[in-house]
N, C-alpha and C positions, 0 to 999 in steps of 0.2 A: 579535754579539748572541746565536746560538744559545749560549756558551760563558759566556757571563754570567746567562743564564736558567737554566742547567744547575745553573749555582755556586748561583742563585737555591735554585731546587729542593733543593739538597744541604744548602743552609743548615736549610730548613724543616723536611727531614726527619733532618738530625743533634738539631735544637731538643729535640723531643719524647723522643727517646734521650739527650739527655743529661742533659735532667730527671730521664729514669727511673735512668738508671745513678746520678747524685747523690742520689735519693730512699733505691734500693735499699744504696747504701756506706752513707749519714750511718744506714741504719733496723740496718744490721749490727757496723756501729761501734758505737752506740747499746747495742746487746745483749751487743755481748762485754764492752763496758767495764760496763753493769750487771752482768755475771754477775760480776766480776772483783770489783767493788767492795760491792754489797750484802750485806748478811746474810743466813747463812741455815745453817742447820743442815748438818752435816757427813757424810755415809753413808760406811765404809768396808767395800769387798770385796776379797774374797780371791779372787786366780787361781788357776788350776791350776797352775802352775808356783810357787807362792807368793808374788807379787809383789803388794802394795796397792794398790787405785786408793780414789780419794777423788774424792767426788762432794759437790759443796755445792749443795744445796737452798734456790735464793732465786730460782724461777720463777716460786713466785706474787708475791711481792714485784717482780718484775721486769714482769709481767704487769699488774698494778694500778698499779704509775707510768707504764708507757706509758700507760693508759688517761687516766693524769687529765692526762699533760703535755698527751698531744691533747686530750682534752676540753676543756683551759684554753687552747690555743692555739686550736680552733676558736670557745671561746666565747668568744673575745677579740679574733678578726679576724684573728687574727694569719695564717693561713692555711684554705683550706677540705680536710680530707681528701677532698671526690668528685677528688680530682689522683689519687686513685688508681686511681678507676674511668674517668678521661679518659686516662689513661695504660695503663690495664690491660696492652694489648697491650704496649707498649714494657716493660712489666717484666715481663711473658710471657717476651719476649725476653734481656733484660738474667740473669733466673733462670737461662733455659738456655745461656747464655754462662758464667756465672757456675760451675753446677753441673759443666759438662764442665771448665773449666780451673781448679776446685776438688777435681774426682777424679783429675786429670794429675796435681794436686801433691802429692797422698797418695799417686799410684800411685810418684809415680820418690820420695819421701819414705822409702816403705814398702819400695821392690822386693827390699830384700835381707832383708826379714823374717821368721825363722823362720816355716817352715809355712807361705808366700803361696801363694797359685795359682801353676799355671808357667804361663807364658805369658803376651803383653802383653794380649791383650781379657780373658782369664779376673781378670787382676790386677786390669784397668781399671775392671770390670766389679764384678767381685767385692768388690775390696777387699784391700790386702796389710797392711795394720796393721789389729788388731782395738778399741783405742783411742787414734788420735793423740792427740798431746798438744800445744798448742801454746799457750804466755801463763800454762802454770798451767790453762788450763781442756781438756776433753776435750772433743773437738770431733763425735763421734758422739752423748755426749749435749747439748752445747751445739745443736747444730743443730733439734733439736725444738724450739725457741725461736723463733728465727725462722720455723720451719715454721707452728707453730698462731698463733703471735703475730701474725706474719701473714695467715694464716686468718682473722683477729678483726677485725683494720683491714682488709682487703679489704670483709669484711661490712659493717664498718661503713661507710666509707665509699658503698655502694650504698646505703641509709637516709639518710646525706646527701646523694646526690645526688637522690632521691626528691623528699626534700623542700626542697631549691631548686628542684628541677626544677618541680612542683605544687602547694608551699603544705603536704603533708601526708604520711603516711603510712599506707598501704594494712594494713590487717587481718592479711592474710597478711606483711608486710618486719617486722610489730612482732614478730607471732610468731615469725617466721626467726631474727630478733635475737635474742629471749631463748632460743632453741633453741642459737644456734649461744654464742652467749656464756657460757651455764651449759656447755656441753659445753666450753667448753676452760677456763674457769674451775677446773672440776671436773677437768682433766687437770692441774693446777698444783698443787692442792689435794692430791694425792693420788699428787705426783710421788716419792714416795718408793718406791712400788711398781715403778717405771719400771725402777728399777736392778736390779732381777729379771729382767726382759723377756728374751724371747731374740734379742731386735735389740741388747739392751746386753752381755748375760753372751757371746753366741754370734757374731755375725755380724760381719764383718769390714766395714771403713766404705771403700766405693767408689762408682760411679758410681749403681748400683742404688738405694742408701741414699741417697744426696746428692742424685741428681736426684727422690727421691720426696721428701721432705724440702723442698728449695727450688721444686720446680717443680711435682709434683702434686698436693699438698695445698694450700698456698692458692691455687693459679691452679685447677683441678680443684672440689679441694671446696667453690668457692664460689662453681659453677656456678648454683644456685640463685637466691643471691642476686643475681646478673647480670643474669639474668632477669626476676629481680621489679620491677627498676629502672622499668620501662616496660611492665610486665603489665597488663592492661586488665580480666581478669576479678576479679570480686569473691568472697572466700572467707566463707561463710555461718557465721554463727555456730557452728551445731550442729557442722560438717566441723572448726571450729578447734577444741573439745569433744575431738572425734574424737582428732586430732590430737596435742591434750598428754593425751591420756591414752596412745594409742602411745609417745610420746616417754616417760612414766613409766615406762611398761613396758618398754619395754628398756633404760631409764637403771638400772632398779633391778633386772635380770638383767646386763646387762653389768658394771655398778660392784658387786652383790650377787656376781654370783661372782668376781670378781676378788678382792672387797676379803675373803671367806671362803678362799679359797687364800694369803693374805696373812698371814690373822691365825694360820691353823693354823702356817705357815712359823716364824712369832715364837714361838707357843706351842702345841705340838699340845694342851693341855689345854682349850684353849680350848673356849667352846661354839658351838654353830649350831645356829640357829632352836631355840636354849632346852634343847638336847641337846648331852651331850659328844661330842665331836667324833670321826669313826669312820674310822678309813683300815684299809689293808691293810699288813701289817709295821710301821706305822706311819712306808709312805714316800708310800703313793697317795689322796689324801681320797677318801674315801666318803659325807660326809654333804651335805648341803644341796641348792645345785644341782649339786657335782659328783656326788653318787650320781643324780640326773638324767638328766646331758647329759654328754659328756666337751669340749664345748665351747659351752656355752652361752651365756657371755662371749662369744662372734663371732655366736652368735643376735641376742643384746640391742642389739652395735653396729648390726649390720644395719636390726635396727629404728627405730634415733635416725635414723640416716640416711634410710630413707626418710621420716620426720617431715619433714625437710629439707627435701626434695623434693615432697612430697604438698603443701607450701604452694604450690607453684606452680600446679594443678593438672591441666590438661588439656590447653593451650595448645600445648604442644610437647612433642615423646619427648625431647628432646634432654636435658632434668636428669634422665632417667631413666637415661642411660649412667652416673651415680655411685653409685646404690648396685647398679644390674646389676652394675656392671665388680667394684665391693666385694664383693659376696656372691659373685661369682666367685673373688676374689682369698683372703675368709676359708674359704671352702669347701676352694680347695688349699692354704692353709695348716692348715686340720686337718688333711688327708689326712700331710702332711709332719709336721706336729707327731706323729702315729700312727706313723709310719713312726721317728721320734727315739725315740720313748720306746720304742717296742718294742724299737731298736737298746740304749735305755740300762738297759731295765726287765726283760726277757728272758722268763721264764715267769709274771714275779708283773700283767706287762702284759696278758700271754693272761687271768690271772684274773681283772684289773682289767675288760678288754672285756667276759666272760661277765657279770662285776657289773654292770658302766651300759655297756646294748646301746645306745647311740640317740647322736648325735654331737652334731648341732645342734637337730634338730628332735626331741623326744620323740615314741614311735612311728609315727616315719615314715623318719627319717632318721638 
């Protein structure tokens, strides 16, 4: 009897795993074969060594058919997504299984890679291929797909279970929704810029990248919404006011300065804010928010994110560990980005800091 009750138990709790493992394959299947098959405009860059990568651009196209398949299959019976938020933990699990024996096989893939790390944690860790390749698609930028794409149905799914759970939807989960849905909407939208990034041009694709990708951003950044599932306090009109006007504000500093280092990139002729556009040598911008801030695009996120969170609002510290840990995380990544460009930039860097003294926070910081 004990050894059959055991079997019992093991039964119950393999059940819920291996929902989540068949949820988490059929949602990664799902994306590489859209990435492979849909349309979508073409980007090619140039390495340092000369070598071409090509990058196809059919995220948001990829982003907008998930939405409407689940939309049609939830409004069809066909299934409910709160399986996501009843599952949560098990796909907690299943990501971080997933991501570790996902950077084993880049690491032994990659190990004999020109310029890897030496050593097996620094490899592991780091990353010894800077873009694998596998199926035709690049798998460092594929992976931001499933990251935020995920992020999206996580969200949502918690607004469905809200509203079986209640009958309805709470003030603050409506607003979360369109906070969190324009922001990665808007990262799809505008994924062209992506393939600039110094996680795509520079950094090498291992544990660090993979397990922040599958495991911290939608299990992490969608903390909030977790939350709100079962919150009990009510968010007052004027605070929700409050709110999307923060979230404007740093939508339109973070996407404003990015998308102005962007445009100068394609054409330094170009203008800002109604003025031609001013750099030094004509390799460092100087006008707009970068004659500003020299990182003010990590101000702006900062602030969406706490939007995020301030929906929740007092109830518990605990959604406040996401944009602490973040303003922690964009703060040493200026320090580092300063510390690159000084390495890359040399004395024209020295004159660039004399010209915009203030990093993130104008005269403070």
């Amino acid at each position: 009897m004990p050894e059959a009750r055991d079997g019992l138990m093991l039964g119950l709790e393999l059940g819920p795993m291996l929902t989540a493992s068949a949820i988490f394959l059929a949602f990664l299947v799902f994306l590489f074969l859209g990435s492979l098959l849909l349309p979508g405009h073409k980007v090619e860059m140039s390495e340092s060594g000369g070598a071409i990568r090509t990058f196809k651009l059919n995220g948001l196209a990829l982003f907008v058919a998930t939405l409407v398949i689940v939309g049609i299959g939830q409004a069809m019976g066909w299934f409910s997504l709160s399986v996501l938020y009843t599952h949560f933990i098990e796909l907690l699990i299943v990501a971080n299984v997933f991501s570790f024996g996902f950077a084993a096989w880049t690491y032994w893939r990659g190990r004999h890679a020109e310029g890897s790390p030496e050593g097996f944690w620094r490899g592991f860790a780091q990353g010894t291929a800077l873009n694998p390749i596998w199926g035709g698609i690049d798998l460092k930028f594929f992976s931001y797909r499933p990251s935020l794409i995920g992020l999206a149905l996580l969200n949502v799914s918690f607004a469905v279970e809200q509203f079986e759970t209640y009958g309805h939807l709470t003030l603050a989960m409506v607003l979360y929704q369109v906070f969190t849905l324009l922001y990665v909407l808007n990262y799809f939208q505008f994924e062209k810029g992506m393939v600039h990034t110094w996680d795509i041009v520079s950094e090498r694709f291992g544990l660090m990248l993979i397990w922040g990708d599958y495991v911290v951003v939608p299990f992490f950044y969608s903390i909030a919404g977790w939350w709100l599932v079962h919150a009990t306090g009510q968010l007052a009109p004027a605070v929700a006011v409050l709110l999307v006007l923060l979230y404007l504000f740093g939508f339109w500093l973070f996407r404003g300065a990015n998308q102005q280092k962007h445009r100068y990139r394609q054409d330094a002729n170009s203008r800002i804010w109604g003025r031609p556009a001013e750099s030094l040598d004509g390799r460092l911008l100087v006008s707009g928010f970068w004659g500003i801030g020299r990182h003010l695009n990590y101000t702006g996120e900062i602030c969406v994110y706490f939007a995020f969170i301030f929906t929740v609002g007092f109830e518990s510290w605990i959604p406040y560990l996401l944009p602490l840990w973040l303003t922690g995380l964009l703060w040493h990544r200026s320090r580092r980005d300063d510390r690159r460009c000084r390495a890359k930039y040399g004395e024209l860097w020295e004159r660039y800091v004399e010209r915009v003294r203030f990093s993130m926070v104008p005269f403070i910081h």
